[in-house]
GUTORDREN-820400 format. One record per atom (N, C-alpha, C): residue number from 1; x negated, y negated, z negated; atom name; residue in one letter. Coordinates in steps of 0.02 Angstrom, whole numbers, plus 50000, padded with zeros to 5 digits. Each point is the difference from the previous one (the first is absolute). Layout:
+-----+-------+-------+-------+----+----+
:   i :    xx :    yy :    zz : at : aa :
+-----+-------+-------+-------+----+----+
: NUM :     X :     Y :     Z : CA :  A :
...
+-----+-------+-------+-------+----+----+
REM end
This chain:
+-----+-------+-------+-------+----+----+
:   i :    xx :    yy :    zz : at : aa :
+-----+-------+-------+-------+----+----+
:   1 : 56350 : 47142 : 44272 :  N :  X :
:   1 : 50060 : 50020 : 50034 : CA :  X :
:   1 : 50057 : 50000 : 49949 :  C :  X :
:   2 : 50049 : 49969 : 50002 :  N :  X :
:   2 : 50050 : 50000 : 49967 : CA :  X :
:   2 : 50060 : 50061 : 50023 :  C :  X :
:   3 : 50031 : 50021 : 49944 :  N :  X :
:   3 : 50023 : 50066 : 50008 : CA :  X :
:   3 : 50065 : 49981 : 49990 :  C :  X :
:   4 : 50064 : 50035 : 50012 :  N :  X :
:   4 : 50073 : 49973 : 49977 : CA :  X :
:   4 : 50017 : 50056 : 49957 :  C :  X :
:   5 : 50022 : 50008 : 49932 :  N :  X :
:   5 : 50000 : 50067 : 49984 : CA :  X :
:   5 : 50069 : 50010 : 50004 :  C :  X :
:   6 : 50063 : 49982 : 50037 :  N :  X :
:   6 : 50061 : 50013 : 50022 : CA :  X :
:   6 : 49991 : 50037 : 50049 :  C :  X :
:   7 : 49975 : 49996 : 50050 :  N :  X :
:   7 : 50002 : 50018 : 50071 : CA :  X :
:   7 : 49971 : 50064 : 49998 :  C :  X :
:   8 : 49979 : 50039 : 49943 :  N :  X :
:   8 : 49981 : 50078 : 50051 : CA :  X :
:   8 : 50026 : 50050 : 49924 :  C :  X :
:   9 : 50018 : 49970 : 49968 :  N :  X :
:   9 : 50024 : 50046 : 49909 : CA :  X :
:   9 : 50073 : 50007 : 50034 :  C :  X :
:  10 : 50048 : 50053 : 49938 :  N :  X :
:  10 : 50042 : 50021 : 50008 : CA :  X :
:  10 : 50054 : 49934 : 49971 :  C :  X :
:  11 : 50045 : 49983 : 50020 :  N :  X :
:  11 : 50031 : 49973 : 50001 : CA :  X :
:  11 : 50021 : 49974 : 49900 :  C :  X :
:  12 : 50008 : 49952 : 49989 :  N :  X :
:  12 : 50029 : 49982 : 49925 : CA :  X :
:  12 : 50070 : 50008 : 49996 :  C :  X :
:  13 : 50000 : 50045 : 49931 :  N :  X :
:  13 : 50054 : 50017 : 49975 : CA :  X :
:  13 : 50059 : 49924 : 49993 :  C :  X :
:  14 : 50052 : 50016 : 50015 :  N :  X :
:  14 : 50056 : 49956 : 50024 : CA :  X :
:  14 : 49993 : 49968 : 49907 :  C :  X :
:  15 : 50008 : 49940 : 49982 :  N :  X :
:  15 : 50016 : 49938 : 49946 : CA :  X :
:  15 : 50050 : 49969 : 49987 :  C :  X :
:  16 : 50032 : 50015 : 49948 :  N :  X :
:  16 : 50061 : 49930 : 49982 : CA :  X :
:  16 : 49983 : 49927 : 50004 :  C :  X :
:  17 : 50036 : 49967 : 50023 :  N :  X :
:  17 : 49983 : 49917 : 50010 : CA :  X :
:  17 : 49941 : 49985 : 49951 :  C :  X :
:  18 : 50029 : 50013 : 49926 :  N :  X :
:  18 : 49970 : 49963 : 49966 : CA :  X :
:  18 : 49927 : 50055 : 49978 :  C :  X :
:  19 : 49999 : 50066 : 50014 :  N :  X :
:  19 : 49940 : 50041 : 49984 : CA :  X :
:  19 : 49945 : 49951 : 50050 :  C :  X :
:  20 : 50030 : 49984 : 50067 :  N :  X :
:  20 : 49951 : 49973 : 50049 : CA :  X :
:  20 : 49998 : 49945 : 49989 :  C :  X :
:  21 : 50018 : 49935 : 49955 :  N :  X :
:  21 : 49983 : 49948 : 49977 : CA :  X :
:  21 : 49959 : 50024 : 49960 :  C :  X :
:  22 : 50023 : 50046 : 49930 :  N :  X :
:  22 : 49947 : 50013 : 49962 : CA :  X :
:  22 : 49933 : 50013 : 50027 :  C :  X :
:  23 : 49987 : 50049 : 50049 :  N :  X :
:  23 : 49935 : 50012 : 50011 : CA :  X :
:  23 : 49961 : 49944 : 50035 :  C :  X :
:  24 : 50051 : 49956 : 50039 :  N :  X :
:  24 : 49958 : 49973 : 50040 : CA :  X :
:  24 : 49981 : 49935 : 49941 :  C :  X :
:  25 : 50024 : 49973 : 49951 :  N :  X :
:  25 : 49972 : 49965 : 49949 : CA :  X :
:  25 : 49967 : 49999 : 49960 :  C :  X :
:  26 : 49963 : 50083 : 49981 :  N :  X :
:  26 : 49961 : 50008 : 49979 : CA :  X :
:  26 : 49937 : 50020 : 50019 :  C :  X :
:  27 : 50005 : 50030 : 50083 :  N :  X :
:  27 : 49938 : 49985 : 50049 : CA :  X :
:  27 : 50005 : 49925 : 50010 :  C :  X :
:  28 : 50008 : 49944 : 50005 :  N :  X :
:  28 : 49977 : 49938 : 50001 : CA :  X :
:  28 : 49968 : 49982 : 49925 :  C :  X :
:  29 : 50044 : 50022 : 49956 :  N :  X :
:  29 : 49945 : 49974 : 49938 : CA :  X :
:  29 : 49939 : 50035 : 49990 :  C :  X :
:  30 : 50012 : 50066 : 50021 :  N :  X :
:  30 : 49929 : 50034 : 49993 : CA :  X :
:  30 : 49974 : 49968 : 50056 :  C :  X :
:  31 : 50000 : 49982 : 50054 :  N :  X :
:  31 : 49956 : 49964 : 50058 : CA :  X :
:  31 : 49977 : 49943 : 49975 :  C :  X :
:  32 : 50053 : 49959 : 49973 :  N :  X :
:  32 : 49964 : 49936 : 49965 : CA :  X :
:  32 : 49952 : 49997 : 49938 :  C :  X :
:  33 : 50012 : 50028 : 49933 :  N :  X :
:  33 : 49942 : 50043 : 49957 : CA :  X :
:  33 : 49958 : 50024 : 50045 :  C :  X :
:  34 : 49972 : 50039 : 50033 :  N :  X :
:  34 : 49944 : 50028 : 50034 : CA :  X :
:  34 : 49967 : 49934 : 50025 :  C :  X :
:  35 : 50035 : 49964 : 50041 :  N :  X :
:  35 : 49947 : 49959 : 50036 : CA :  X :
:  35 : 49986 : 49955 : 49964 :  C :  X :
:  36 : 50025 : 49971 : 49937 :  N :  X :
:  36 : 49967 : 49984 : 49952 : CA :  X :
:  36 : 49947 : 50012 : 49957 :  C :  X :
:  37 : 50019 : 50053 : 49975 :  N :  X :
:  37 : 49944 : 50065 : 49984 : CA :  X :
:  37 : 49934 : 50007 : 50041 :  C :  X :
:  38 : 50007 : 49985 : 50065 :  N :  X :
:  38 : 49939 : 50033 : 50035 : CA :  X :
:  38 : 49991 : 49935 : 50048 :  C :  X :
:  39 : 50001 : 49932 : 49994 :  N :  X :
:  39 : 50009 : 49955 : 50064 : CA :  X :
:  39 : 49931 : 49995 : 50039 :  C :  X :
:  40 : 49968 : 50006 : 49939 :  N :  X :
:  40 : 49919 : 49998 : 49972 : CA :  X :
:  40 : 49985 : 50052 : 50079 :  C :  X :
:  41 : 50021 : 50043 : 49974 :  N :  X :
:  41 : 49960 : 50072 : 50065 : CA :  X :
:  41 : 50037 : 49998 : 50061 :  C :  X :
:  42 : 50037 : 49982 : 50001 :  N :  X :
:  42 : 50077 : 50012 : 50063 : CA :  X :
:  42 : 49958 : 49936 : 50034 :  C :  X :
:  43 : 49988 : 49930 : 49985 :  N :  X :
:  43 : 49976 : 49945 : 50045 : CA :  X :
:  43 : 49945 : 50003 : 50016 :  C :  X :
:  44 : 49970 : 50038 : 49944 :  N :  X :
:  44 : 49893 : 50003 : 50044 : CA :  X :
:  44 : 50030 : 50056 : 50054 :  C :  X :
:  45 : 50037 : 50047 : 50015 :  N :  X :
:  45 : 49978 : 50046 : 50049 : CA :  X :
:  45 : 50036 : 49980 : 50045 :  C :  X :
:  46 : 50044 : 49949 : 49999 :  N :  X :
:  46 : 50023 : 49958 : 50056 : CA :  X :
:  46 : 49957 : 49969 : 50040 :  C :  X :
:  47 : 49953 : 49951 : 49957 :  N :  X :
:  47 : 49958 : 49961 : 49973 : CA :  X :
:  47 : 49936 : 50034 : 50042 :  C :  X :
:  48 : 49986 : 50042 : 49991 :  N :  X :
:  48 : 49936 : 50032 : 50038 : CA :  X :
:  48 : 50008 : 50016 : 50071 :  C :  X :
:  49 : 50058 : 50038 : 50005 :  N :  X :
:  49 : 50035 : 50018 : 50065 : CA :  X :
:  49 : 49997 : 49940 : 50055 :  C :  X :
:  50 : 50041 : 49956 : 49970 :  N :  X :
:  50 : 49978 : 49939 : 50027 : CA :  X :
:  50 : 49962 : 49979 : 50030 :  C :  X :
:  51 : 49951 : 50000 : 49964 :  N :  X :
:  51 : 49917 : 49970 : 49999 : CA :  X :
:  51 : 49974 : 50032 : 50063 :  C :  X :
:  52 : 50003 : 50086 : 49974 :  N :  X :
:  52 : 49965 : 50040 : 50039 : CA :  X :
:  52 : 50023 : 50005 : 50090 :  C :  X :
:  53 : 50063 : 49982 : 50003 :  N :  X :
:  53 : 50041 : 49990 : 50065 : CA :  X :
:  53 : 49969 : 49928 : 50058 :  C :  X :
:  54 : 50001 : 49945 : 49938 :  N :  X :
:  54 : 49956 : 49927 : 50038 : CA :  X :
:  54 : 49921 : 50046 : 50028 :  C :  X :
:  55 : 49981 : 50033 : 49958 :  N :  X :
:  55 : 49920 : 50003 : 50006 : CA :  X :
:  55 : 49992 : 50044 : 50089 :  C :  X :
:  56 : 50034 : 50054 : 49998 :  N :  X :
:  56 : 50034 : 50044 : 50059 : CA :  X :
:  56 : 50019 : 49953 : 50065 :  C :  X :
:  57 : 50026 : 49943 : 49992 :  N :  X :
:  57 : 50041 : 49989 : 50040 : CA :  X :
:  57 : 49950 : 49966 : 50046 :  C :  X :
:  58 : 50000 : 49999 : 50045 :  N :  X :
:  58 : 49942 : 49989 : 50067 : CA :  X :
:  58 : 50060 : 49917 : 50033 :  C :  X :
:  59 : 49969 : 49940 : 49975 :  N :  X :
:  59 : 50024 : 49943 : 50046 : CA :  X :
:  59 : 50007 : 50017 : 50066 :  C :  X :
:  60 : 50030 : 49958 : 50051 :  N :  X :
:  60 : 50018 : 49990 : 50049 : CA :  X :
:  60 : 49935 : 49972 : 50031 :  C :  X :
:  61 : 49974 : 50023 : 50074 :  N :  X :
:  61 : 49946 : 49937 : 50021 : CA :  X :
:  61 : 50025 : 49938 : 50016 :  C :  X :
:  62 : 49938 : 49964 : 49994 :  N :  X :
:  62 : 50016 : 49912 : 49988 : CA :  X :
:  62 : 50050 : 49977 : 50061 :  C :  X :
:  63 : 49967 : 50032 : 50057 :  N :  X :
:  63 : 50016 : 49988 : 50080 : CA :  X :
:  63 : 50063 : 50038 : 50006 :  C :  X :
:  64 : 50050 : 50052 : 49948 :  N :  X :
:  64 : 50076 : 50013 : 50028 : CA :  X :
:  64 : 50045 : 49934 : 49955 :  C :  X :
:  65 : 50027 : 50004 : 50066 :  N :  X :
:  65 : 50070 : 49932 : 50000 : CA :  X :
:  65 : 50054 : 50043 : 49966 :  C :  X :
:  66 : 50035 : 49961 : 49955 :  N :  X :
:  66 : 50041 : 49981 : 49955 : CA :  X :
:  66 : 50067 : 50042 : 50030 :  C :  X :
:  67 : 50004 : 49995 : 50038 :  N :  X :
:  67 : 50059 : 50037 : 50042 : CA :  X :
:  67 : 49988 : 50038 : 50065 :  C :  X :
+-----+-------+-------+-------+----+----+
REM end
């Protein structure tokens, strides 16, 4: 389940233009370092999820039409 962590916290303290460029350019470089850092673990649990979702998933019978 994906969570939004905006939608239920107290509101963010108001930013100067450039404080909110600053932050938001250094959460992208830290986002980009990390998934570098970790691509290894971040894609197998994609990677499995995946897998484990095909294995779950129950085909269609042969005899239902396409539309």
């Amino acid at each position: 389940m994906i969570s939004y962590p905006c939608n239920d916290q107290v509101p963010m303290p108001p930013l100067s233009d450039e404080a909110a460029v600053t932050v938001l350019e250094f959460l992208q470089r830290f986002t980009e370092c990390f998934e570098s850092q970790y691509y290894g673990e971040i894609h197998r649990y994609y990677e499995e999820r995946s897998q484990a979702n095909m294995k779950t998933a129950n085909p269609p019978p042969a005899d239902d039409p396409p539309f």
